[in-house]
C-alpha positions, 0 to 999 in steps of 0.5 A, a space after each residue: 029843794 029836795 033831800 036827793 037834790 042837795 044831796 047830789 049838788 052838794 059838795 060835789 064838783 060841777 063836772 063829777 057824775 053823781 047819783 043817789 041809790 036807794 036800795 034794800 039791805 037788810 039782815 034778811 035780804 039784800 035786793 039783786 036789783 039794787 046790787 045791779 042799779 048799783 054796779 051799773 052806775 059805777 060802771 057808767 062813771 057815776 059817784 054812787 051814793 048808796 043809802 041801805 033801807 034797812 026794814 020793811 017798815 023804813 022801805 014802805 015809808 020810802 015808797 010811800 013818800 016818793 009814790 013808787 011800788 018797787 025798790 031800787 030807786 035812783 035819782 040823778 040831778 035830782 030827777 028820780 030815774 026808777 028801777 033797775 030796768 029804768 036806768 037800763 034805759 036811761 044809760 040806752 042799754 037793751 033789755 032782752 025779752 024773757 019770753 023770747 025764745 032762745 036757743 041758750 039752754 040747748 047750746 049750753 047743754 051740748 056745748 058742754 057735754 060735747 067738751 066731756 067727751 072730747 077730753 073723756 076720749 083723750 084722757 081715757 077716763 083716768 084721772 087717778 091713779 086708783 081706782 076709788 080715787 078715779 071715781 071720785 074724781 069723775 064724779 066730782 068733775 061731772 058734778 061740777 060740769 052738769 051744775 055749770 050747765 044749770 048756771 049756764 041756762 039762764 045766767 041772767 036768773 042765776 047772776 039775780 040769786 048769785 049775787 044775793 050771798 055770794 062775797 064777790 058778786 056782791 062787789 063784783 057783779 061780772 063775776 056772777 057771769 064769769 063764775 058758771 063759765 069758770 066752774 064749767 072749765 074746771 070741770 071738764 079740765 078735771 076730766 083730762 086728770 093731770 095734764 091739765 091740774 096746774 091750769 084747772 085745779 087753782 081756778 077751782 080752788 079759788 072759786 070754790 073758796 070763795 063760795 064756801 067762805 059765802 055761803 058760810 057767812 050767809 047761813 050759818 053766821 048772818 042766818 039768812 034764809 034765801 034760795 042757792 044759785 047751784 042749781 040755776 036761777 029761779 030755783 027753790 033749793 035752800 042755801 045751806 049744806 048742799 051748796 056747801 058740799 058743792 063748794 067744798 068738793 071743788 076744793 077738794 078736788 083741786 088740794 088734791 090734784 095740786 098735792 099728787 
């Protein structure tokens, strides 16, 4: 009998969904698809039980010995499932075409700067009660709105690098499509100064924590060298100091709409 197989009859009740997930951690890089083959088994009901290939050198032995070219892989009553998009389709879930066209980006775009400008025109761009502090503070709540944007565009390719780093996401893979919706309403609630601060200011607070504590863990203590969501998926800039300055503005900004 297989080691997947008496690992998942084993100790386990009859009627408890048991699955086996093999997946890429290690010091370097943490496999999106395997955090994503993870969350969906736990969100079908199943017992996960994960095993870390934590080298190269173990993944290729793991390849080699199973005969598949990719990571993750899951098994379930001892029968091998496959990769992400394979267990999609186990559980029948559709996948979407990604050379469909689609009408997303443009949507998110106007979408947005359309709630600018109507929060713009009623808050008649005072958002501070000096001048440099109304700049910076439009400049950051802009900032804010056009990064959400980016995320907006394609959240599918952002939620596949956001949840590489970033604390919650990698435990909790809906926030990754929560976080660009939750970043762009802050945003434009900034835009309406303080009528809106004790709704928006938190939500930026809290979002903006967490992705400070993420991306200082990930860079400056775990020494990661992998590529920053800020800017949408499927980007090349680094994580490090610009997606710091991004976080650290929206706690600004939020400590200091709660404090005036």
């Amino acid at each position: 009998m297989s080691e997947e197989k008496k690992s998942c009859c084993g100790g386990h009740k009859p009627s408890q969904k048991h699955a086996i997930l093999y997946r890429m951690v290690t010091d370097k890089h943490i496999c999106p698809y395997g955090i994503k083959s993870k969350d969906l088994l736990e969100r079908e009901g199943y017992e996960v039980e994960d095993h870390h290939l934590t080298t190269r050198e173990e993944t290729d032995v793991f390849k080699r010995k199973h005969n598949v070219e990719t990571t993750p892989q899951t098994f379930i009553d001892g029968k091998r499932i496959g990769g992400y998009d394979n267990l999609q389709s186990f559980f029948g879930i559709k996948t979407g075409d990604k050379n469909k066209t689609t009408y997303a980006p443009v949507i998110a775009i106007f979408a947005t700067t359309f709630l600018m400008a109507l929060i713009s025109h009623f808050a008649g761009f005072t958002m501070m009660p000096s001048v440099i502090g109304n700049i910076i503070g439009l400049f950051v709540a802009y900032s804010m709105c056009m990064l959400a944007v980016q995320k907006l565009k394609d959240l599918d390719a952002f939620s596949m690098q956001f949840i590489t780093y970033d604390i919650l996401a990698m435990r909790w893979v809906r926030y990754s499509y929560i976080y660009p919706y939750a970043e762009a309403f802050a945003g434009i609630g900034m835009l309406a100064g303080m009528a809106l601060a004790p709704i928006t200011a938190p939500v930026a607070l809290v979002i903006g924590s967490i992705g400070a504590v993420s991306v200082i863990k990930a860079v400056y203590i775990d020494k990661r060298e992998i590529k920053c969501a800020c800017v949408g998926g499927d980007s090349n800039v680094p994580l490090g100091a610009i997606s710091l300055t991004e976080n650290v503005m929206m706690v600004g900004m939020a400590i200091w709409m709660l404090l005036i």
